[in-house]
MOPAC internal coordinates of N, CA, C and O (Angstrom, degrees):
PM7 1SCF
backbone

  N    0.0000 0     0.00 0     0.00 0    0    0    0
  C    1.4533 1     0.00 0     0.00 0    1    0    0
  C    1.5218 1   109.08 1     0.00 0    2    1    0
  O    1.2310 1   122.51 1   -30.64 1    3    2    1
  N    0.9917 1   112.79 1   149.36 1    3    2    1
  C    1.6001 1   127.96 1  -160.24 1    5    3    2
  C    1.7185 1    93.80 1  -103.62 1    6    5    3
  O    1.2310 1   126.91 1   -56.98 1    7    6    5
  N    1.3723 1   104.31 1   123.02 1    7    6    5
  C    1.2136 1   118.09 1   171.44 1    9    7    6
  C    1.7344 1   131.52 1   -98.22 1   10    9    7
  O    1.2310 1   115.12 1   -37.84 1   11   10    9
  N    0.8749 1   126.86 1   142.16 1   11   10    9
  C    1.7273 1   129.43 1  -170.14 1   13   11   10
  C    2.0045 1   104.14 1   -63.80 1   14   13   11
  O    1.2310 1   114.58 1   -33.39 1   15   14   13
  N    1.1185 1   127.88 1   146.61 1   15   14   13
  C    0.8057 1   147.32 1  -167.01 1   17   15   14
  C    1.8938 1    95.82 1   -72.09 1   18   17   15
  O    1.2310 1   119.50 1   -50.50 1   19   18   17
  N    1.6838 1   118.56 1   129.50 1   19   18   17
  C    1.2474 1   110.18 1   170.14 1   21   19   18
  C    1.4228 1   125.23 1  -101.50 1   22   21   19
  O    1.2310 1   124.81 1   -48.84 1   23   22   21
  N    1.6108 1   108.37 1   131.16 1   23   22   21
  C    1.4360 1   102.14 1  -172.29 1   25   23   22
  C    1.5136 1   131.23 1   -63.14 1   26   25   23
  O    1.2310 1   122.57 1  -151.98 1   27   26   25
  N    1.4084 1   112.68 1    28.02 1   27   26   25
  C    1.4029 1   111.18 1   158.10 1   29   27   26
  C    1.5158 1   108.00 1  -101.03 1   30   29   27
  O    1.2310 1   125.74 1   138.31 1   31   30   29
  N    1.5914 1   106.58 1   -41.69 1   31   30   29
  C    1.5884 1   102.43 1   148.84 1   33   31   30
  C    1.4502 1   125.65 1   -14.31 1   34   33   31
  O    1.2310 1   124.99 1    96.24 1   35   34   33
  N    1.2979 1   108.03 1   -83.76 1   35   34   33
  C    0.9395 1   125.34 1  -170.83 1   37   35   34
  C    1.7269 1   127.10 1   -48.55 1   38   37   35
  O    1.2310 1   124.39 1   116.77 1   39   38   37
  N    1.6243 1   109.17 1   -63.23 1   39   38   37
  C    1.6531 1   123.93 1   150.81 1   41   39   38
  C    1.7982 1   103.02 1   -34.22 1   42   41   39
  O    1.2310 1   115.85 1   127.92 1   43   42   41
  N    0.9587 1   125.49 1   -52.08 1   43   42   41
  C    1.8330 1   124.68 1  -168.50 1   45   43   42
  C    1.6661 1    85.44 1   -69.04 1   46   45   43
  O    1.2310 1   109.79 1   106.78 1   47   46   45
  N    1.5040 1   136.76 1   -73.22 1   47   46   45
  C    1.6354 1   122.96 1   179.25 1   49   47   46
  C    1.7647 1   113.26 1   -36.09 1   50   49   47
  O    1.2310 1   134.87 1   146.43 1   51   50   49
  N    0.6144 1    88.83 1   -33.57 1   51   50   49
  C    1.5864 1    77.43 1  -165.01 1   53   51   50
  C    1.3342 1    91.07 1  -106.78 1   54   53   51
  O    1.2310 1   101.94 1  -134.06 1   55   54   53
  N    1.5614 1   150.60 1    45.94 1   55   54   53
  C    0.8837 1   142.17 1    88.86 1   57   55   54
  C    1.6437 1   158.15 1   -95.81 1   58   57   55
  O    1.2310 1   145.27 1  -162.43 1   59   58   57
  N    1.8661 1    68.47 1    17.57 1   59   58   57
  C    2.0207 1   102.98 1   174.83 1   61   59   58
  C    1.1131 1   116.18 1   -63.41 1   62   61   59
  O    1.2310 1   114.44 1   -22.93 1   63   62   61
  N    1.1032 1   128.14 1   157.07 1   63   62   61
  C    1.6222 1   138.21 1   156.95 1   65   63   62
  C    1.7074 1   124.21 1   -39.52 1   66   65   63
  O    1.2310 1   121.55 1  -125.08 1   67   66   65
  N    1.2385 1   114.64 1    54.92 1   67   66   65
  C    1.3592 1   107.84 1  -170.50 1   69   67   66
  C    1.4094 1   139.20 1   -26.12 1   70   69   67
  O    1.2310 1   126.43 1   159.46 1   71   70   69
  N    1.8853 1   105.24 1   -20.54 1   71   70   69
  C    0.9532 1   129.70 1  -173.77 1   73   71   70
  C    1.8185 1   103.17 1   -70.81 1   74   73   71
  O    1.2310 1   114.92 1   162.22 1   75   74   73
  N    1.3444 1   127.24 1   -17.78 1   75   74   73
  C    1.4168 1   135.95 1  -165.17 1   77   75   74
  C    1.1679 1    92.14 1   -77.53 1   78   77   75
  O    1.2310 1   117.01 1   -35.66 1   79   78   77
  N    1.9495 1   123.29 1   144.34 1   79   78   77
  C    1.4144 1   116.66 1   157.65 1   81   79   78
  C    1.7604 1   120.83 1   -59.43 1   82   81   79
  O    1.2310 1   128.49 1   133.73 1   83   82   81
  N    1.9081 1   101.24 1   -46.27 1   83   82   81
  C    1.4597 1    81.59 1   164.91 1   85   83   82
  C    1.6934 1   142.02 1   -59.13 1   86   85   83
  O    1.2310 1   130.12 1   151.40 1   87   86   85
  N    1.4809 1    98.09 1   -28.60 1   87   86   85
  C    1.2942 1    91.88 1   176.68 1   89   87   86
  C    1.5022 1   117.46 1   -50.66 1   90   89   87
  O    1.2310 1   117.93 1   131.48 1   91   90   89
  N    1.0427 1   121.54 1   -48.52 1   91   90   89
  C    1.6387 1   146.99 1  -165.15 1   93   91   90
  C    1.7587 1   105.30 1   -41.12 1   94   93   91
  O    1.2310 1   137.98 1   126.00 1   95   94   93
  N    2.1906 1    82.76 1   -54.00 1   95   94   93
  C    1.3371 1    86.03 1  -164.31 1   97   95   94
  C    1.8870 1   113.46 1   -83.76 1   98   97   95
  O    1.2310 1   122.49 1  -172.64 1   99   98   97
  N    1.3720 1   112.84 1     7.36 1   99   98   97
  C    1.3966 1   122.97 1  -178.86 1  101   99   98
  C    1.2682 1    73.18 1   -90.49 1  102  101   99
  O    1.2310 1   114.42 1    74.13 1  103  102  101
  N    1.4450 1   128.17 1  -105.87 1  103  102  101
  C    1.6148 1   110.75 1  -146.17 1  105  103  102
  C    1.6132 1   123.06 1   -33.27 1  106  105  103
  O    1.2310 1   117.91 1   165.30 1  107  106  105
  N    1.1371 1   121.59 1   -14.70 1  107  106  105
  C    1.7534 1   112.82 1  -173.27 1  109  107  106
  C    1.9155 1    90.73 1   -90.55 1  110  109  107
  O    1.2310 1   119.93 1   143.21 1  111  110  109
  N    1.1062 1   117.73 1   -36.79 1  111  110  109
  C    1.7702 1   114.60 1   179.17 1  113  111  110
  C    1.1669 1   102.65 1   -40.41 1  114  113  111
  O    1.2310 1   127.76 1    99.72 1  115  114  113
  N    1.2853 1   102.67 1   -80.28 1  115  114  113
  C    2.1506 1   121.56 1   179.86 1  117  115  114
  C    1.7560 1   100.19 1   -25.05 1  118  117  115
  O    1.2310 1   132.57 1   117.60 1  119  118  117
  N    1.5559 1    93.31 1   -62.40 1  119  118  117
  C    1.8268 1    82.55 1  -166.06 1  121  119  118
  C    1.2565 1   119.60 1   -77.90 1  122  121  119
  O    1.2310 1   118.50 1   173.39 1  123  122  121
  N    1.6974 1   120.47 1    -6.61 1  123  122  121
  C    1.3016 1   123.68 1   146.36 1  125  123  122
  C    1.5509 1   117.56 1   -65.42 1  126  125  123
  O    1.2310 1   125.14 1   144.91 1  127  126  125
  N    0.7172 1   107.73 1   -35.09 1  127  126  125
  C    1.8584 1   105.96 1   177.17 1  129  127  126
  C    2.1419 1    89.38 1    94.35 1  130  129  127
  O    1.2310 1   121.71 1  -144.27 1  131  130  129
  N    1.0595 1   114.34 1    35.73 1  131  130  129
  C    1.5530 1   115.20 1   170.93 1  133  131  130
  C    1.1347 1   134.80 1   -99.04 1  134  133  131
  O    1.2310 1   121.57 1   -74.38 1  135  134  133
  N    1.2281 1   114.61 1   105.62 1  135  134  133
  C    2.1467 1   115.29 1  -157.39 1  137  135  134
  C    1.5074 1    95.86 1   -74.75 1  138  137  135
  O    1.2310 1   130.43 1   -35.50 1  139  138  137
  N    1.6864 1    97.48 1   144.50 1  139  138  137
  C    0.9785 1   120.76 1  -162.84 1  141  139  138
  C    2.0667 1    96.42 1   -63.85 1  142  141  139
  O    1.2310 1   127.82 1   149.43 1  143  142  141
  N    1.5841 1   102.55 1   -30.57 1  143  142  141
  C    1.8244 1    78.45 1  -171.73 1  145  143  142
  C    1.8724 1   102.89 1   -86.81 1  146  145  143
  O    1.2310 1   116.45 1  -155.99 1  147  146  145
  N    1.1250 1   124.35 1    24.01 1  147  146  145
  C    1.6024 1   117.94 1   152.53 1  149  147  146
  C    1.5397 1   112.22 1   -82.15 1  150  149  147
  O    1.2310 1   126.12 1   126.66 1  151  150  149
  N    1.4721 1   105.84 1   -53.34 1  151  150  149
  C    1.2201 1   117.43 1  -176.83 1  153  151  150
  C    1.3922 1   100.84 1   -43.32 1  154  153  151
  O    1.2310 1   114.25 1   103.62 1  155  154  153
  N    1.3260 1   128.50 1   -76.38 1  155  154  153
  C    1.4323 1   137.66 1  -176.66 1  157  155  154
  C    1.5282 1    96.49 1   -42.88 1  158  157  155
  O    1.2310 1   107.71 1   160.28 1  159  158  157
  N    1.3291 1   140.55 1   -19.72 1  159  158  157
  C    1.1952 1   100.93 1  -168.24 1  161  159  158
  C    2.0266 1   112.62 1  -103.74 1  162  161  159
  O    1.2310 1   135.77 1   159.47 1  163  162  161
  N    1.4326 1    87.07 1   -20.53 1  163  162  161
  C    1.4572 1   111.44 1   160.54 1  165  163  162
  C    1.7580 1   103.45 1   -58.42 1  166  165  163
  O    1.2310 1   110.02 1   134.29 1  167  166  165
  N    1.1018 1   136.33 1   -45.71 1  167  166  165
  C    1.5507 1   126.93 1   156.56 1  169  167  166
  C    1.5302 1   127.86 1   -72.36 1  170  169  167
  O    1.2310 1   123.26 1   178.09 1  171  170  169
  N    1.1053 1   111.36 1    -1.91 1  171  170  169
  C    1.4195 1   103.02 1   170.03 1  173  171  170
  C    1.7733 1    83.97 1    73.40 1  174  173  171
  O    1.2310 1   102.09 1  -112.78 1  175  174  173
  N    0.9380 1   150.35 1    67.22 1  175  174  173
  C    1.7685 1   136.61 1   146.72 1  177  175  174
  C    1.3493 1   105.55 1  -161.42 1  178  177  175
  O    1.2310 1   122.34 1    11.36 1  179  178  177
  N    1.0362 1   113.12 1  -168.64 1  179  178  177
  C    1.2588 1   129.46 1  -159.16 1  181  179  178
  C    1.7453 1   107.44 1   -87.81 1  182  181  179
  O    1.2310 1   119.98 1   -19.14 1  183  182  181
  N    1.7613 1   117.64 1   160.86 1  183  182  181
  C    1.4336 1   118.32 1   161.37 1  185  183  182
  C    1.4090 1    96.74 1   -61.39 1  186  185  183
  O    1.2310 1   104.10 1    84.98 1  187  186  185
  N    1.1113 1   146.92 1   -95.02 1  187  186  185
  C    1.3778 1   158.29 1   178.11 1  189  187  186
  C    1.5489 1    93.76 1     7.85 1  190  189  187
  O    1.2310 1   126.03 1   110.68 1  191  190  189
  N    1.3938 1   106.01 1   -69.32 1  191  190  189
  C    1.9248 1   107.92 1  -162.41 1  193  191  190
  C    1.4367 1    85.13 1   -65.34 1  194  193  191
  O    1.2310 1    98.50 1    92.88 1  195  194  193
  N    1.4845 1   156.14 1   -87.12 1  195  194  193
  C    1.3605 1   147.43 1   173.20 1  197  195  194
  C    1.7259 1   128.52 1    14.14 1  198  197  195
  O    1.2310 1   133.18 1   120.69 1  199  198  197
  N    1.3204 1    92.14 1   -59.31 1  199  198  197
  C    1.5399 1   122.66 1  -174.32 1  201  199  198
  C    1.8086 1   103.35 1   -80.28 1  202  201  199
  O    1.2310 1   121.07 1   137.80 1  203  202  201
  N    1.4080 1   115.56 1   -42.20 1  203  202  201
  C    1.5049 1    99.39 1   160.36 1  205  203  202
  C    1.4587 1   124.70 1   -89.68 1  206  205  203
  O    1.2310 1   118.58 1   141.66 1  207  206  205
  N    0.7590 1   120.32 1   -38.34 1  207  206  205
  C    1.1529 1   108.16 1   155.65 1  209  207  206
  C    1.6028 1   120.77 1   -27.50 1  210  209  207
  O    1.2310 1   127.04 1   123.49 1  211  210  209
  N    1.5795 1   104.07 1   -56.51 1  211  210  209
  C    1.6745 1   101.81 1  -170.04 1  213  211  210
  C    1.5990 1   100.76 1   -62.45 1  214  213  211
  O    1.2310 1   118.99 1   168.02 1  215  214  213
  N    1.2708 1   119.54 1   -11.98 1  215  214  213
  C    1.6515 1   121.27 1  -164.20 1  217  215  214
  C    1.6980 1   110.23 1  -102.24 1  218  217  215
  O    1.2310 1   127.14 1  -169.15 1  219  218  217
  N    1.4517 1   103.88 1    10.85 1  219  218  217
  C    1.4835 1   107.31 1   170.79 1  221  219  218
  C    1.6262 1   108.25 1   101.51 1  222  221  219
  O    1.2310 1   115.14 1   148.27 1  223  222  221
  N    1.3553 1   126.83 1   -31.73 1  223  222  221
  C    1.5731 1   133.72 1  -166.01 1  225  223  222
  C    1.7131 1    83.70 1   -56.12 1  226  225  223
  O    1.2310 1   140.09 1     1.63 1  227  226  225
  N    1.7345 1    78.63 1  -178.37 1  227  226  225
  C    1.7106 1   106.82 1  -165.21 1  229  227  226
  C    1.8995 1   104.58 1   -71.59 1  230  229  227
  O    1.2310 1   125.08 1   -29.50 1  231  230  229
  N    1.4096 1   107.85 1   150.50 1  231  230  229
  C    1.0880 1   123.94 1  -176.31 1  233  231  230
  C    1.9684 1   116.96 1  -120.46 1  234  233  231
  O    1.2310 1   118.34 1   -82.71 1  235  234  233
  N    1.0623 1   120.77 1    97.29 1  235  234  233
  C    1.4991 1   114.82 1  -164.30 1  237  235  234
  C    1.2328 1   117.70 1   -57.62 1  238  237  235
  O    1.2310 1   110.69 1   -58.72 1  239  238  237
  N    1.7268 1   135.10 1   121.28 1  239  238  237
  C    1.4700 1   143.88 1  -176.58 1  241  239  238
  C    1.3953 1   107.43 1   -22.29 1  242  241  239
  O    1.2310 1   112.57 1   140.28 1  243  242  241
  N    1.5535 1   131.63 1   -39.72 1  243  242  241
  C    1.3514 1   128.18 1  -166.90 1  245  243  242
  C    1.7697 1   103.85 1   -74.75 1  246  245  243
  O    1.2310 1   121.12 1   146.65 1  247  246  245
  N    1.8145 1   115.47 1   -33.35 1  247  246  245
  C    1.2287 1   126.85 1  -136.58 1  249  247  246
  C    2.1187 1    79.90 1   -93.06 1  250  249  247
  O    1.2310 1   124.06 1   155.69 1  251  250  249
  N    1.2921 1   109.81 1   -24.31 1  251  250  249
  C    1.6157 1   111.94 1  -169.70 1  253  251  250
  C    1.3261 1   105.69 1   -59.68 1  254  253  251
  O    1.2310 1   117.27 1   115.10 1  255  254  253
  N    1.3447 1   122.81 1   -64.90 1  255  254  253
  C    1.5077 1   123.61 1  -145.04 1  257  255  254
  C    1.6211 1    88.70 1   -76.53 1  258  257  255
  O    1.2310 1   112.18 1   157.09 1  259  258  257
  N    1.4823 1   132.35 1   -22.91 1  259  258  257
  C    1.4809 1   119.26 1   165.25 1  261  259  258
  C    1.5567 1   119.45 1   -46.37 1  262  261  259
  O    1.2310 1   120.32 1   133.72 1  263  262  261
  N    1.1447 1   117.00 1   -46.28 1  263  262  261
  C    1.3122 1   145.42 1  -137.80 1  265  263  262
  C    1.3932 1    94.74 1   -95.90 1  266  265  263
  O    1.2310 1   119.17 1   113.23 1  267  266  265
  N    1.1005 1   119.18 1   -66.77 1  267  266  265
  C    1.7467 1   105.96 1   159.30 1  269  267  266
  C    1.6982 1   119.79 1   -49.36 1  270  269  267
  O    1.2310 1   114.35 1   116.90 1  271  270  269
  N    1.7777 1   128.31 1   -63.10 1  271  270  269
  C    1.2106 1    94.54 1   168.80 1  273  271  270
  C    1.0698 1   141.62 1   -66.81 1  274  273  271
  O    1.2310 1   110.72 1   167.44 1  275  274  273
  N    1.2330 1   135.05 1   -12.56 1  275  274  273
  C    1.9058 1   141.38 1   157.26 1  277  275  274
  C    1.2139 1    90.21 1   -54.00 1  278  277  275
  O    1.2310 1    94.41 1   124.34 1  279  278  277
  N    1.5871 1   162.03 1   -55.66 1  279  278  277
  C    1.5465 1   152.75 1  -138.44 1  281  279  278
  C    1.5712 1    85.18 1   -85.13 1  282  281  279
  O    1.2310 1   120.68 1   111.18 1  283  282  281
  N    1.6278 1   116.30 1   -68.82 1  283  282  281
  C    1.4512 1   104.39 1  -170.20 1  285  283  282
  C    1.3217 1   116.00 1   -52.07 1  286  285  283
  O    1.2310 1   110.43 1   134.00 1  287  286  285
  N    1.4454 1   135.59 1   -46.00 1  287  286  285
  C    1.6181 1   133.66 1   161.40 1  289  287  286
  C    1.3686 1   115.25 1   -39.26 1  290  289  287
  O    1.2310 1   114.37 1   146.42 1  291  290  289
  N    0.9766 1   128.28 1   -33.58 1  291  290  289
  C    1.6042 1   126.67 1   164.48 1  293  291  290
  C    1.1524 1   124.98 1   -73.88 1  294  293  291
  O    1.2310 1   121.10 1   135.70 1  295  294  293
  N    1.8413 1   115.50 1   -44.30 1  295  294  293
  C    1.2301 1    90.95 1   168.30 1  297  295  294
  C    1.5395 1   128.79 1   -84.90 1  298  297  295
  O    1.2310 1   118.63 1  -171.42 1  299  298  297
  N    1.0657 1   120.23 1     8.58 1  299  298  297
  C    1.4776 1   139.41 1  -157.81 1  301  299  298
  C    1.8657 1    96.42 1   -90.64 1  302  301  299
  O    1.2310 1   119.96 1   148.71 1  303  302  301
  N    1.4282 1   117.68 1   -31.29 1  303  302  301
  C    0.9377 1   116.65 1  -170.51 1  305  303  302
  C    1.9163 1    93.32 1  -107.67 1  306  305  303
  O    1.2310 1   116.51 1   145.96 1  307  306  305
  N    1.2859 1   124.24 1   -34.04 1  307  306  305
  C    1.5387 1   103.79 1   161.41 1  309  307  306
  C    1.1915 1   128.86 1   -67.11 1  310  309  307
  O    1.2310 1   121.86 1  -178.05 1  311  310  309
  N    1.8506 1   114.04 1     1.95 1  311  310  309
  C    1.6149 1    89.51 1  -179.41 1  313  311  310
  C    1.7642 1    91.44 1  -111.99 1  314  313  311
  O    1.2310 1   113.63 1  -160.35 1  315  314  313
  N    1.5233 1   129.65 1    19.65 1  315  314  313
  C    1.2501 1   128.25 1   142.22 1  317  315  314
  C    1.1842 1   119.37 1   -79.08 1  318  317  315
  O    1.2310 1   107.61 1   104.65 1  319  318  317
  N    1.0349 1   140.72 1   -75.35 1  319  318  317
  C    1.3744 1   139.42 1   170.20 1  321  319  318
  C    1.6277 1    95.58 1   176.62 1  322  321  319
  O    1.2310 1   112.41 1  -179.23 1  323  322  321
  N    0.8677 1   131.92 1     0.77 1  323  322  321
  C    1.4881 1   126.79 1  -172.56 1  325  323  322
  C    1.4633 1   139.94 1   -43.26 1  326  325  323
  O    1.2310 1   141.00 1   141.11 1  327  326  325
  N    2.0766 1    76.85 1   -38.89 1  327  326  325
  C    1.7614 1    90.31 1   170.68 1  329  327  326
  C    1.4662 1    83.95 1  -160.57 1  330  329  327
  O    1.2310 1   125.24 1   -22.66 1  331  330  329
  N    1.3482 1   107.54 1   157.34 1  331  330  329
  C    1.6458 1   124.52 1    36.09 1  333  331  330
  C    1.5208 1   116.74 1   -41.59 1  334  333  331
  O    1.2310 1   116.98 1   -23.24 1  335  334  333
  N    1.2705 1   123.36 1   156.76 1  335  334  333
  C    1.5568 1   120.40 1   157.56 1  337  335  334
  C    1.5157 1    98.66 1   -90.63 1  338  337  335
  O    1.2310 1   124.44 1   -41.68 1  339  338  337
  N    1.4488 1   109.08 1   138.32 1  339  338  337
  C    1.6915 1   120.94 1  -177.82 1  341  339  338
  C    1.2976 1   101.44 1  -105.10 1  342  341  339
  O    1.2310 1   115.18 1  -170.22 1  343  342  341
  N    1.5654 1   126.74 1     9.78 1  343  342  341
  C    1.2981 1   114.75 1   166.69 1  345  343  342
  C    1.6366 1   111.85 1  -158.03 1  346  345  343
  O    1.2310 1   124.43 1   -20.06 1  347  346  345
  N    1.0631 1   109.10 1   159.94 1  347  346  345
  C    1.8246 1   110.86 1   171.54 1  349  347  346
  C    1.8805 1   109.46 1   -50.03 1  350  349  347
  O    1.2310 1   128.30 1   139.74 1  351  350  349
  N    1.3460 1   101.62 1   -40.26 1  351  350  349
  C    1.5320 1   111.07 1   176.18 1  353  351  350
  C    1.5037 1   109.25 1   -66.26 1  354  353  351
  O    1.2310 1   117.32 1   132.36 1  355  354  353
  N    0.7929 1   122.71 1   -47.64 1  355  354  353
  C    1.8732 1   137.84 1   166.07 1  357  355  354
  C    1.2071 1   107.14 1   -35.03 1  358  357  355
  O    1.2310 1   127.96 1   108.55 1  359  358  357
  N    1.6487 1   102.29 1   -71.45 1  359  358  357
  C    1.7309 1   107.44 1  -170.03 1  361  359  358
  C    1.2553 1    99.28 1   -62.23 1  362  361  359
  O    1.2310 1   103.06 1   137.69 1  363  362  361
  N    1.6915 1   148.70 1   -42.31 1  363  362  361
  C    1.1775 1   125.83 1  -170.60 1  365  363  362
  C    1.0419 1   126.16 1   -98.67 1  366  365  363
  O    1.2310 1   117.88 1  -170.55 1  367  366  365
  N    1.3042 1   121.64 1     9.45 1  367  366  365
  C    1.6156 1   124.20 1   138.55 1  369  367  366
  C    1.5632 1   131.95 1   -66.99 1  370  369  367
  O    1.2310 1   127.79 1   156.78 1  371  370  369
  N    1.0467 1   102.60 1   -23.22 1  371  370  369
  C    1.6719 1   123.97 1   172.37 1  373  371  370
  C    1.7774 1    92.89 1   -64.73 1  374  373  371
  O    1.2310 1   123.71 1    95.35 1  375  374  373
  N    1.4064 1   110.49 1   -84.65 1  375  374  373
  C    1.0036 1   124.63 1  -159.59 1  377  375  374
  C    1.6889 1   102.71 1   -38.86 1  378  377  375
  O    1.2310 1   128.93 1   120.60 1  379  378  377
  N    2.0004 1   100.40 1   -59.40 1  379  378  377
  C    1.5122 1    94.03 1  -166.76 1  381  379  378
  C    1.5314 1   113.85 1   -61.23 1  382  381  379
  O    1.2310 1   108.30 1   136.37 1  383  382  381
  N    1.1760 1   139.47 1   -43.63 1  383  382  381
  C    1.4839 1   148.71 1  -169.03 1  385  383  382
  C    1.3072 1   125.86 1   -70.05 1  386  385  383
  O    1.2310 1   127.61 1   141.43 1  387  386  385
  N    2.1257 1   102.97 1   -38.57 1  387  386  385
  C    1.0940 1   102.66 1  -166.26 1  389  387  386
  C    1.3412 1   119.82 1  -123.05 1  390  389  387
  O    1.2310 1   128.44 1  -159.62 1  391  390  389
  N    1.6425 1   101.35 1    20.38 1  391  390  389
  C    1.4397 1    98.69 1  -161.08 1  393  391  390
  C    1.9222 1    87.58 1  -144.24 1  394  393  391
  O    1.2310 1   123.31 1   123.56 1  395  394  393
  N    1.5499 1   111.27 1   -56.44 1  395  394  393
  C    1.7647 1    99.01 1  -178.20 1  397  395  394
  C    1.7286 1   117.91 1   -71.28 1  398  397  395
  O    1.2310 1   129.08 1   -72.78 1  399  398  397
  N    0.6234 1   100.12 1   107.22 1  399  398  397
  C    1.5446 1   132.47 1   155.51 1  401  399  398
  C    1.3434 1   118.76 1   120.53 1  402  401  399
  O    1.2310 1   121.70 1  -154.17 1  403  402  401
  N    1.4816 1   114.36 1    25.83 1  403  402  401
  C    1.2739 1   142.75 1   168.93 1  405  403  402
  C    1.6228 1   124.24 1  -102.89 1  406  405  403
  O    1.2310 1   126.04 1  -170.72 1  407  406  405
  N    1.2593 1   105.99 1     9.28 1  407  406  405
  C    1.7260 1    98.92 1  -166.79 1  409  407  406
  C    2.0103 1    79.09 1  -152.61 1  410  409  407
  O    1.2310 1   120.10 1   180.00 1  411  410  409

């Protein structure tokens, strides 16, 4: 079960290195409303690899060029109205349809 994002979580993102690809791609999750274990599963890795990533650590050359097109698919669908996702069912229709085997 997919859990809500915690606001110490959250305070630590938004005082990350924005400049990081993971960072980037944690803040667009949150404002998608996208739990970190879809995300992970749309990458093929782990919550753990997800969660550092969102915390600035290293990101592997293969894991980058995903990570930018999943960001543009996200925002592409927040500046329609698509998402936020308003539900766990939401986010994993996003993920499954519009994001695995697309990034």
């Amino acid at each position: 079960m997919a859990r809500p994002y915690s606001e110490r979580f959250l305070l630590d993102l938004n005082k990350a290195d924005p400049t990081r690809i993971g960072v980037q791609l944690g803040k667009v999750c949150v404002k998608a409303n996208l739990p970190t274990s879809y995300v992970a599963k749309a990458f093929d890795v782990s919550r753990m690899s997800i969660h550092s990533w969102f915390r600035g650590q290293y990101v592997r050359e293969k894991n980058y060029e995903k990570i930018l097109k999943f960001i543009d698919l996200v925002k592409a669908d927040l500046d329609i109205g698509a998402l936020p996702a308003m539900s766990l069912v939401d986010a994993k229709k996003f993920i499954d349809t519009k994001v695995i085997d697309k990034i």
